[in-house]
C-alpha angles and dihedrals in degrees: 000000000000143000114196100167094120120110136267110262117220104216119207136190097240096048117036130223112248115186103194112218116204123174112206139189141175081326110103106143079057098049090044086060090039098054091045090060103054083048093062094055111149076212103055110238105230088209141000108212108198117192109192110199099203104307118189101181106084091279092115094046082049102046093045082070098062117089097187101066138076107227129198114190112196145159101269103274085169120236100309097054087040085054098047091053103044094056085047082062113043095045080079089058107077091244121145083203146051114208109199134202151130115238100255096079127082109204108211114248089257092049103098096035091056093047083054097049092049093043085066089048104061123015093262123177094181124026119199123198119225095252121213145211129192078335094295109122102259107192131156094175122121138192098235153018117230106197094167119052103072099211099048133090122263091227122062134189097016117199083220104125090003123117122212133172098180135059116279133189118244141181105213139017137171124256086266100121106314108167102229121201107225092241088069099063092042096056103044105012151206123007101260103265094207092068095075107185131356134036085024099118093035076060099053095038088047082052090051093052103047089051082063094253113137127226117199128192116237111195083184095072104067134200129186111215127203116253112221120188097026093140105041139101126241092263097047089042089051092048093050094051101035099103097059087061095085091054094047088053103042094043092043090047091046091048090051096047096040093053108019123122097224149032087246083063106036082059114009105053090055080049095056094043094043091047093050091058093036086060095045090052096044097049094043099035086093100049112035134025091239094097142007140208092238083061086063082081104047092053093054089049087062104055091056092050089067103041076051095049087222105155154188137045119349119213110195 
């Protein structure tokens, strides 16, 4: 179902249409403080594109009351799938950006400005904000992929404990925010809907670069991000995010063998991942409800999901 009351942006040269995505569900205290914030853009936002994946817990009958938004309501597709169709949906809006996010980040009223000046700074294709939480730098963005070495690590030169003031150039971010020039979308497409959730942006940002677009870091647009599970303990942490663990595995592992150099990485690098949790699950399973040894299973089946490339949402 969809909502298309907003109005009509006008785009102009000087000051660049920017169509904001955001991807919603079962969130909605999040997505109210998300939504005022990109209201309160120091760099008026010509559209906000929701898409609401199913959401049970009063978002639809909400969202139905704004009259400035275009609203998707659709079954959860994840992230991935929410993604997908947002931008399907905002290449039809004369915008020359897409601006992506979940619903559990609040973008500062400068954020977007400063993505756009620096845009016209570099020749930047993506632009990616310095996210925050509590105030502390949060960033899971690197600088490149390694696709050839099995026992490292995809993702080299993670921002993750580094401190940088000044735009750097990088090779991956999360849909977090990430400023996306339409061109991008047009060349190589949508985000790939059967991942779900997870690895789903590291996909799309390792596509864009290997079309030859740039994506550069700007620690002066700041976001501040949600933090879930503050409270909790390793074992409840562990058994609220459990079932995510198939999809990190298998998107991880597919990522590996679909791009990897070499038969070591196509297969070992999933195994390694895959193993470390297998052990984890077997030797605490006795002794905590984190984990059990049934999950055992379900993680191996994950793995060869993803040797196999076999995608998309799993219904057990």
């Amino acid at each position: 179902m969809e909502n298309t009351n907003a109005p009509t942006p006008t785009p102009h040269a000087a000051n660049p249409a920017v169509v904001a995505v955001v991807v919603t569900y079962n969130r909605l205290e999040l997505l109210r403080r998300n939504l005022d914030c990109l209201r309160a853009q120091t760099h008026p936002l010509a559209g906000i594109v929701v898409v609401n994946n199913g959401s049970t817990d009063g978002t639809e009958q909400w969202l139905d009351s704004q009259t400035d938004l275009t609203v998707i309501t659709q079954d959860n597709c994840g992230g991935a799938g929410g993604f997908a169709r947002g931008l399907i949906v905002a290449l039809h809006l004369p915008a020359a950006w897409l601006w992506c996010m979940d619903d559990d980040v609040f973008p500062r009223p400068t954020c977007l400005e400063e993505l756009l000046r620096e845009s016209a700074r570099q020749k930047a294709d993506i632009l990616a904000p310095r996210r925050l939480v509590d105030g502390r730098v949060y960033s899971n963005d690197f600088v490149s992929y390694d696709l050839s070495r099995p026992f490292a690590s995809l993702y080299v030169g993670k921002h993750v404990g580094t401190r940088t003031d000044v735009p750097v150039e990088i090779a991956g971010t999360a849909f977090e925010g990430p400023l996306i020039r339409r061109e991008v979308v047009e060349r190589i497409g949508l985000p790939n809907r059967d991942l779900f959730i997870f690895c789903d942006d590291t996909d799309y940002c390792l596509r864009a670069t290997r079309a030859g677009f740039r994506i550069f870091y700007v620690p002066a647009a700041l976001m501040d991000k949600h933090q879930f599970f503050s409270t909790d303990n390793w074992s409840q942490r562990q058994q609220k995010k459990k079932w995510k663990r198939y999809y990190q595995i298998r998107n991880s592992t597919y990522l590996n063998h679909h791009y990897g150099r070499n038969w070591a990485v196509r297969h070992l690098r999933g195994f390694n991942a895959v193993a470390g949790y297998m052990v984890i699950a077997a030797v605490t399973a006795p002794f905590s409800k984190a984990w059990r040894l049934t999950d055992i299973g379900r993680l191996w089946r994950a793995y060869r999901d993803g040797l196999a490339e076999h995608l998309g949402i799993i219904h057990d």
